[in-house]
C-alpha positions in Angstrom: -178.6 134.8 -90.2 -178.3 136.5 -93.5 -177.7 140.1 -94.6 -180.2 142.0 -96.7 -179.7 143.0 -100.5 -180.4 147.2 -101.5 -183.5 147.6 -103.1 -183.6 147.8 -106.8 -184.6 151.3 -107.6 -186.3 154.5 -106.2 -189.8 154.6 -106.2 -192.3 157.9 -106.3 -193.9 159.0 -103.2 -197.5 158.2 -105.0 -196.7 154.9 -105.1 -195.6 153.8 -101.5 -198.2 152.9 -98.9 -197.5 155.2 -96.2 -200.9 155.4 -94.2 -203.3 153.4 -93.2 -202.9 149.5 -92.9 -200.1 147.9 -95.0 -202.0 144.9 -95.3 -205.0 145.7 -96.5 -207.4 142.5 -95.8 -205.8 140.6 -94.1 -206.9 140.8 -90.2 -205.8 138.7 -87.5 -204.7 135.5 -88.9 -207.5 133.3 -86.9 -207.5 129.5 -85.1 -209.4 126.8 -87.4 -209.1 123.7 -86.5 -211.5 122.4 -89.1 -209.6 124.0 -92.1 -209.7 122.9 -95.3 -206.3 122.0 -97.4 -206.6 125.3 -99.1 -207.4 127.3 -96.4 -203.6 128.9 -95.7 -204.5 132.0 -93.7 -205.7 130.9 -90.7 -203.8 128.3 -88.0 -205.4 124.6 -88.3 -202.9 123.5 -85.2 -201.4 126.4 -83.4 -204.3 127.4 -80.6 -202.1 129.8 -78.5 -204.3 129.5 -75.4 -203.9 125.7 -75.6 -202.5 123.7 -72.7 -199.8 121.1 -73.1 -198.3 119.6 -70.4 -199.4 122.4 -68.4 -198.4 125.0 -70.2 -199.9 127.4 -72.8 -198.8 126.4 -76.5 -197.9 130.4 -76.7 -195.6 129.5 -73.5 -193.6 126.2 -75.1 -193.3 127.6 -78.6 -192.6 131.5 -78.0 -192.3 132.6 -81.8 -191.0 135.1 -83.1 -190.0 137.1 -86.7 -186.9 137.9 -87.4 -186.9 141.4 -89.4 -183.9 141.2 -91.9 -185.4 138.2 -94.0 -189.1 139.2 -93.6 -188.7 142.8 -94.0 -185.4 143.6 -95.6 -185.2 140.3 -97.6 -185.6 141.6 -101.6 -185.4 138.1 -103.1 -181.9 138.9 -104.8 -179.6 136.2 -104.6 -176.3 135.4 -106.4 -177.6 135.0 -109.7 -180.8 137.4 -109.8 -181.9 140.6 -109.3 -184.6 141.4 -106.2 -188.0 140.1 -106.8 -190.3 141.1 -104.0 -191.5 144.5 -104.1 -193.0 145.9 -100.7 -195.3 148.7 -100.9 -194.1 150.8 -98.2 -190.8 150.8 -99.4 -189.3 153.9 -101.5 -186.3 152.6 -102.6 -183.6 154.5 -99.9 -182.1 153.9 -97.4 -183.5 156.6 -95.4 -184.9 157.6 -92.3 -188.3 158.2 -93.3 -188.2 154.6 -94.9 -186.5 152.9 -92.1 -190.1 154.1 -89.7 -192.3 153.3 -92.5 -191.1 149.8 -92.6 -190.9 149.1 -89.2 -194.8 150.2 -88.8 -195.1 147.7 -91.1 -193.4 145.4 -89.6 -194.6 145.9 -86.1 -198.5 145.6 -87.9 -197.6 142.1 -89.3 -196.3 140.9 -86.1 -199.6 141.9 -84.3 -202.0 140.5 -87.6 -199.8 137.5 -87.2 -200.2 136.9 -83.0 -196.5 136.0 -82.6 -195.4 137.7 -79.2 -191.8 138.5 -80.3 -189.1 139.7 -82.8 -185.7 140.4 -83.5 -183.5 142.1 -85.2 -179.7 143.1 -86.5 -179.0 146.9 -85.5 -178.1 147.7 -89.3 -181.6 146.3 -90.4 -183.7 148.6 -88.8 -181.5 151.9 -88.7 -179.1 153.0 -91.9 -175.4 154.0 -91.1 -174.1 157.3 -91.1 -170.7 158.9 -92.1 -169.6 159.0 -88.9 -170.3 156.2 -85.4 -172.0 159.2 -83.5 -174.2 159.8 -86.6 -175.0 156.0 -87.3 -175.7 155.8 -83.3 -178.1 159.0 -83.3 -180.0 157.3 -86.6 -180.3 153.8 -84.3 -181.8 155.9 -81.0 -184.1 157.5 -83.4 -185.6 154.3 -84.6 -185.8 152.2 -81.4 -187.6 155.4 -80.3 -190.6 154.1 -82.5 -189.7 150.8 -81.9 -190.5 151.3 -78.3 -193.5 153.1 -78.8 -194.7 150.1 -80.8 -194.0 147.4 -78.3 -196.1 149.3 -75.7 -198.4 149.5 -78.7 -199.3 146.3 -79.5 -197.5 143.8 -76.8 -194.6 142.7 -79.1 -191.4 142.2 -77.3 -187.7 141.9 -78.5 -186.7 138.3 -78.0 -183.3 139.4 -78.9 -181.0 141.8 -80.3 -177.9 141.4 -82.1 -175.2 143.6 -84.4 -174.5 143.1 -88.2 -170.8 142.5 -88.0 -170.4 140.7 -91.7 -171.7 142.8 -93.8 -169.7 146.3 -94.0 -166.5 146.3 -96.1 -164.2 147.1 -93.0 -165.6 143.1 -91.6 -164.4 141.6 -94.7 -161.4 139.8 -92.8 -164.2 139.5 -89.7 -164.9 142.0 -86.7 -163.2 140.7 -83.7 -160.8 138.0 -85.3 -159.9 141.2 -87.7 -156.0 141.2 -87.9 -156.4 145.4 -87.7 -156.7 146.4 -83.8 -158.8 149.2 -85.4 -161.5 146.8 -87.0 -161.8 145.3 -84.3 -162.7 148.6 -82.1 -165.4 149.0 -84.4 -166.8 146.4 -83.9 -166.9 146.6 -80.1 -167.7 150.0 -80.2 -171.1 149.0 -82.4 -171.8 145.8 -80.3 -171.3 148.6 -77.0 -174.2 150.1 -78.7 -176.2 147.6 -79.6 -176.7 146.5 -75.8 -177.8 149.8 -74.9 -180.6 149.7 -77.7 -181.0 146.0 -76.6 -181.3 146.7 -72.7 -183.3 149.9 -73.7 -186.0 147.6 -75.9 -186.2 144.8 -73.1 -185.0 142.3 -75.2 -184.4 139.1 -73.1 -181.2 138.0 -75.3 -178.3 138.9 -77.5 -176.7 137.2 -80.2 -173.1 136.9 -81.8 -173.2 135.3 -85.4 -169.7 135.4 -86.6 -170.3 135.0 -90.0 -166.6 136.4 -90.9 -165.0 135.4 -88.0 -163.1 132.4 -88.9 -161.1 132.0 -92.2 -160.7 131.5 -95.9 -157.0 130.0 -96.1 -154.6 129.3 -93.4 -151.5 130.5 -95.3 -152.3 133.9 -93.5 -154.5 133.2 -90.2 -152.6 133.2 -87.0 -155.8 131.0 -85.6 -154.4 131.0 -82.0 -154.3 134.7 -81.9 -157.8 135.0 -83.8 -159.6 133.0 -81.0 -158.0 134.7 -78.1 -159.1 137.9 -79.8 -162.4 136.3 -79.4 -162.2 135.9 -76.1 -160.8 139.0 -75.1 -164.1 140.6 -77.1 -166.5 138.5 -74.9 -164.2 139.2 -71.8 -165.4 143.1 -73.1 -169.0 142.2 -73.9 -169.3 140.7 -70.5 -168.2 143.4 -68.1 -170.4 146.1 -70.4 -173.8 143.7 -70.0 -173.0 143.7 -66.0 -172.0 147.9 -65.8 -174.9 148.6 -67.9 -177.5 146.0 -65.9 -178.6 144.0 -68.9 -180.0 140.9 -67.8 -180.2 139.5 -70.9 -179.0 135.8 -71.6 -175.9 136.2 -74.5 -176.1 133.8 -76.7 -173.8 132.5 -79.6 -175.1 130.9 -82.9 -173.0 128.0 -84.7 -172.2 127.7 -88.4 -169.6 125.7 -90.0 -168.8 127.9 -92.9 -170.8 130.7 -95.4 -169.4 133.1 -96.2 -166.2 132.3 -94.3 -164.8 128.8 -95.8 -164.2 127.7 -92.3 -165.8 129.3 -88.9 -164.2 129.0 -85.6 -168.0 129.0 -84.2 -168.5 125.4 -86.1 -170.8 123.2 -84.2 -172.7 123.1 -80.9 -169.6 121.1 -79.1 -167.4 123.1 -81.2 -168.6 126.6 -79.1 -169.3 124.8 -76.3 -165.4 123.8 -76.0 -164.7 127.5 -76.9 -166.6 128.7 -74.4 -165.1 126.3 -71.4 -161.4 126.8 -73.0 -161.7 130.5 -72.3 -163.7 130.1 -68.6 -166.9 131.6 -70.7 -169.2 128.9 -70.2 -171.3 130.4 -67.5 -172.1 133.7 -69.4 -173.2 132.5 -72.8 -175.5 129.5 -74.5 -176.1 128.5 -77.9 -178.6 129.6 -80.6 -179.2 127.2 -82.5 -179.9 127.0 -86.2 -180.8 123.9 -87.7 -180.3 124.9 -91.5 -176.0 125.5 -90.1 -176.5 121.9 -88.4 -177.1 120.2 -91.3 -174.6 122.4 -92.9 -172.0 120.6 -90.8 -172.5 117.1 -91.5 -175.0 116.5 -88.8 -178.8 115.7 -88.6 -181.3 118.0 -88.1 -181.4 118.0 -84.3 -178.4 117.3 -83.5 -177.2 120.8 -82.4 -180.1 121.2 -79.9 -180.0 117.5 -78.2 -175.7 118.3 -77.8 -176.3 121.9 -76.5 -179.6 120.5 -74.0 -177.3 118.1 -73.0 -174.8 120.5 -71.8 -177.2 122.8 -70.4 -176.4 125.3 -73.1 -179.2 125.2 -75.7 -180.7 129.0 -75.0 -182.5 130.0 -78.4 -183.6 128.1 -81.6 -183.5 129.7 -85.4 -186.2 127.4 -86.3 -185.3 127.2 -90.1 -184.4 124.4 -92.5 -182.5 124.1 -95.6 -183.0 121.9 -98.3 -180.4 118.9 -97.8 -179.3 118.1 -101.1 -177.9 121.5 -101.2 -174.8 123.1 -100.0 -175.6 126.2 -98.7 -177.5 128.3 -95.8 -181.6 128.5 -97.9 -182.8 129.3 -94.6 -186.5 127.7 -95.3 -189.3 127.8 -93.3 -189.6 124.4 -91.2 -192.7 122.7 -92.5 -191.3 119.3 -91.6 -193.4 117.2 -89.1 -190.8 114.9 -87.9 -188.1 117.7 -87.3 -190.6 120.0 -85.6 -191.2 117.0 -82.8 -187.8 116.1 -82.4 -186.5 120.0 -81.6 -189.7 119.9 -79.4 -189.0 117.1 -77.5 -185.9 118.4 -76.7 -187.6 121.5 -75.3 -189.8 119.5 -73.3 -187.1 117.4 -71.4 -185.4 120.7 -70.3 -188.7 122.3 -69.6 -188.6 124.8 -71.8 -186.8 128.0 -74.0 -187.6 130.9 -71.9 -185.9 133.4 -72.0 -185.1 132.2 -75.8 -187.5 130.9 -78.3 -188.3 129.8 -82.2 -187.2 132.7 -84.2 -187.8 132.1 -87.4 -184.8 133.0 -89.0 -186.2 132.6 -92.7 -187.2 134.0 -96.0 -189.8 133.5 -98.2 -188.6 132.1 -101.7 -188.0 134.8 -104.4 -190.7 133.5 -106.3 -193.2 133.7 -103.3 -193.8 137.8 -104.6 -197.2 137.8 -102.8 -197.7 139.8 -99.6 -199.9 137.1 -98.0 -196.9 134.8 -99.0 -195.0 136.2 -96.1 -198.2 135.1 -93.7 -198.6 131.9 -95.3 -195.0 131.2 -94.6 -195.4 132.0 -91.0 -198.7 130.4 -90.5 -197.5 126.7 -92.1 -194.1 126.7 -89.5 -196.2 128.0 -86.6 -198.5 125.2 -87.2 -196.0 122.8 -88.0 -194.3 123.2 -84.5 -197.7 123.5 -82.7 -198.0 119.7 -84.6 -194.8 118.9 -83.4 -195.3 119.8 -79.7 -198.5 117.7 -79.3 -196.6 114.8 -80.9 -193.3 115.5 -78.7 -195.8 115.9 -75.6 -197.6 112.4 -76.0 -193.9 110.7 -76.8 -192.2 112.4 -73.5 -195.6 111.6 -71.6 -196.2 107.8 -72.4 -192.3 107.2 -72.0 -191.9 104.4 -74.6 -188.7 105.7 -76.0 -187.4 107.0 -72.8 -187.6 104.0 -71.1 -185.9 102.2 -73.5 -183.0 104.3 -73.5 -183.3 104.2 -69.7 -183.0 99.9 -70.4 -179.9 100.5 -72.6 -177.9 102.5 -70.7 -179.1 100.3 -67.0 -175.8 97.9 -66.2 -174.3 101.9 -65.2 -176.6 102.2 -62.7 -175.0 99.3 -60.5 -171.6 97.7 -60.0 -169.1 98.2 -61.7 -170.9 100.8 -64.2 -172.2 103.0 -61.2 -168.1 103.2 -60.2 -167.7 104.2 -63.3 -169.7 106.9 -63.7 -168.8 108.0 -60.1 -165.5 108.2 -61.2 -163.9 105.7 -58.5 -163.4 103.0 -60.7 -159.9 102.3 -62.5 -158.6 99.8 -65.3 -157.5 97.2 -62.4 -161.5 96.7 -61.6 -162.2 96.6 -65.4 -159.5 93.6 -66.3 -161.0 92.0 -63.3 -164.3 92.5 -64.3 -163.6 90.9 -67.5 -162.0 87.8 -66.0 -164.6 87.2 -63.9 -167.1 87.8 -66.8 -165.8 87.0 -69.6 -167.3 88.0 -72.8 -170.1 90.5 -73.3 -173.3 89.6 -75.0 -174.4 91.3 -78.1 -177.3 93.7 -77.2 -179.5 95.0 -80.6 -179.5 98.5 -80.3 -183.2 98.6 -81.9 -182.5 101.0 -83.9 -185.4 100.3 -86.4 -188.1 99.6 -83.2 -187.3 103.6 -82.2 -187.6 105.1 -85.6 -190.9 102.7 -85.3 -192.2 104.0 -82.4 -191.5 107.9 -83.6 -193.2 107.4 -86.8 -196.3 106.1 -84.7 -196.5 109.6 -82.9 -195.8 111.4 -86.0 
């Protein structure tokens, strides 16, 4: 996740776009299978209606756009100004501007066919002076945003609250050292459950982009991470008074803009979560781009979490690797896509989560269609990479070898093993009686063989 940068300047009301179609031309992006290399608006791979495994494409896949980077996303970033100008957008941060751009958005999604979309409570709706008037200004947009759901048949895959970007957060929201930050931010995540519940989103997600530290010469970490618990402790017993059956959900990333965040790694929240006797009210969002931010390989984050049972959502971005820091990218790489979907496949799906694509279009990417083209090319890429995943799951030549390496625990002394009944005693006499083990090739180079072949 990211924030958003201001726009640059005002604009006149002669020259915003505030009737009519937004994106003029461009209809619903179409299925082609027999596309030419230039032809970028229309999907070459992603056929919605298209069964896999017994299941629609539409079902496995369950895209979505997230709205900061799409429609808040100015192309500003540490060293330039904002690039992209939009033309419904006036420059403010007003009201009036906050409904124009979510018409927008909402006629995108539906040009686009993506069923779902999400959103931080600060990107759709501007704060006020005061909580009540920041409150009233979010009620009046998800007002709209409701009447374009039943509009067009877009639903909220999840919700979540902006808790990094406001000046009060800049020690974090509920690992804040002040009692009082850390009201705030329970009394705007309070809020953003109602709007969530009210919008029939079927998730929420914590990002704790602050919560975590920059030097430990003033972090009580201890304290910090009960604090965190005590706020899920709250978040929990509001879902269940309220009746939101929404999955929660918790996204890992080992550090930006915090130096070091307590939410590091999949088996880094996952050990949280069963510390603190949390484990059966949250999973993970995963983002890939924050995986590889920690050291690990692309799809490393969603086999550990699927392995656990606790893989809920997918930010299906990238990052480019050579760099050291969150680019959020849209995934256009084959390989990744089919190894994040045959994850999904061996645990039978996402639902209720899904592949949000939590990404941004480069800053030099200024054209409108840019923003479909950037869509189009990851929906494809994962519709590519659920066909290949299907075929490897189905013919079972990587599976069973696995299967092969892991057989001498499914008898003897193994099978006591992993039953738990067997005790150091039974392993010295084992060895004794066996002597020593033979070297077994792991085949490393046969697997990434027999990927490639799929691929």
């Amino acid at each position: 996740m990211s924030s958003f940068a201001p726009a640059s300047k005002k604009r006149k009301a002669s020259e915003v776009a505030d009737s009519g179609e937004f994106f003029p031309g461009v209809g619903k992006i179409p299925y082609k299978s027999d596309a030419g290399p230039t032809e970028t608006m229309v999907f070459k791979h992603y056929n919605a209606s298209e069964v896999v495994m017994g299941r629609s494409m539409s079902d496995w896949l369950r895209f979505s756009v997230c709205y900061w980077h799409t429609f808040r996303g100015t192309g500003a970033d540490p060293f330039g100004f904002p690039t992209l100008s939009r033309p419904w957008e006036d420059g403010t941060d007003s009201l009036d501007n906050a409904k124009r751009r979510l018409r927008a958005a909402f006629e995108f999604f539906s040009k686009l066919g993506v069923p779902f979309w999400t959103f931080h409570d600060r990107d759709i709706a501007p704060a006020g002076a005061t909580l009540d008037e920041t409150n009233r200004n979010l009620d009046e947009i998800v007002a709209l945003a409701e009447q374009l759901q039943k509009e067009t048949g877009v639903k909220l895959l999840w919700g979540t609250c902006n808790l990094f970007a406001h000046s009060r957060y800049m020690n974090g929201a509920s690992t804040n050292p002040d009692a009082h930050v850390f009201a705030c931010a329970a009394a705007q995540v309070k809020k953003g459950l109602e709007v969530t519940k009210r919008l029939g989103g079927e998730n929420f997600v914590f990002w704790g982009g602050r919560e975590g530290y920059h030097t430990l010469l003033n972090s009580d970490v201890r304290r910090e991470l009960d604090h965190v618990a005590a706020f899920f402790r709250m978040v929990i017993a509001y879902k269940e008074k309220i009746g939101f059956t929404g999955q929660l959900l918790i996204e890992p990333k080992p550090k930006e803009p915090s130096k070091h965040q307590y939410d590091y790694d999949a088996q880094t929240v996952v050990s949280f979560l069963k510390t603190y006797g949390l484990e059966d009210h949250f999973k993970l969002n995963i983002e890939p781009n924050h995986t590889t931010l920690a050291g690990h390989c692309y799809e490393h984050d969603i086999v550990m979490s699927s392995a656990y049972g606790m893989l809920g959502s997918i930010d299906s971005n990238t990052g480019s690797p050579d760099l050291g820091w969150d680019t959020d990218q849209f995934p256009m790489d084959i390989k990744n896509c089919t190894m994040v979907m045959k994850t999904v496949l061996e645990q039978k799906g996402l639902a209720p989560g899904g592949l949000n694509f939590d990404c941004k279009v480069r800053r030099e990417s200024s054209d409108l269609k840019d923003m479909f083209i950037a869509h189009i090319g990851a929906m494809d890429s994962f519709a590519r990479g659920l066909r290949n995943a299907a075929k490897l799951v189905s013919e079972k030549h990587l599976s069973s070898l696995v299967s092969t390496r892991y057989s001498s625990f499914d008898s003897g002394l193994g099978a006591k093993v992993e039953q738990g009944v067997a005790t150091l005693e039974d392993c010295e006499d084992y060895v004794r009686e066996n002597g020593e083990p033979a070297l077994i090739s792991g085949q490393q180079e046969h697997c990434e063989a027999i990927l490639n072949h799929y691929v």
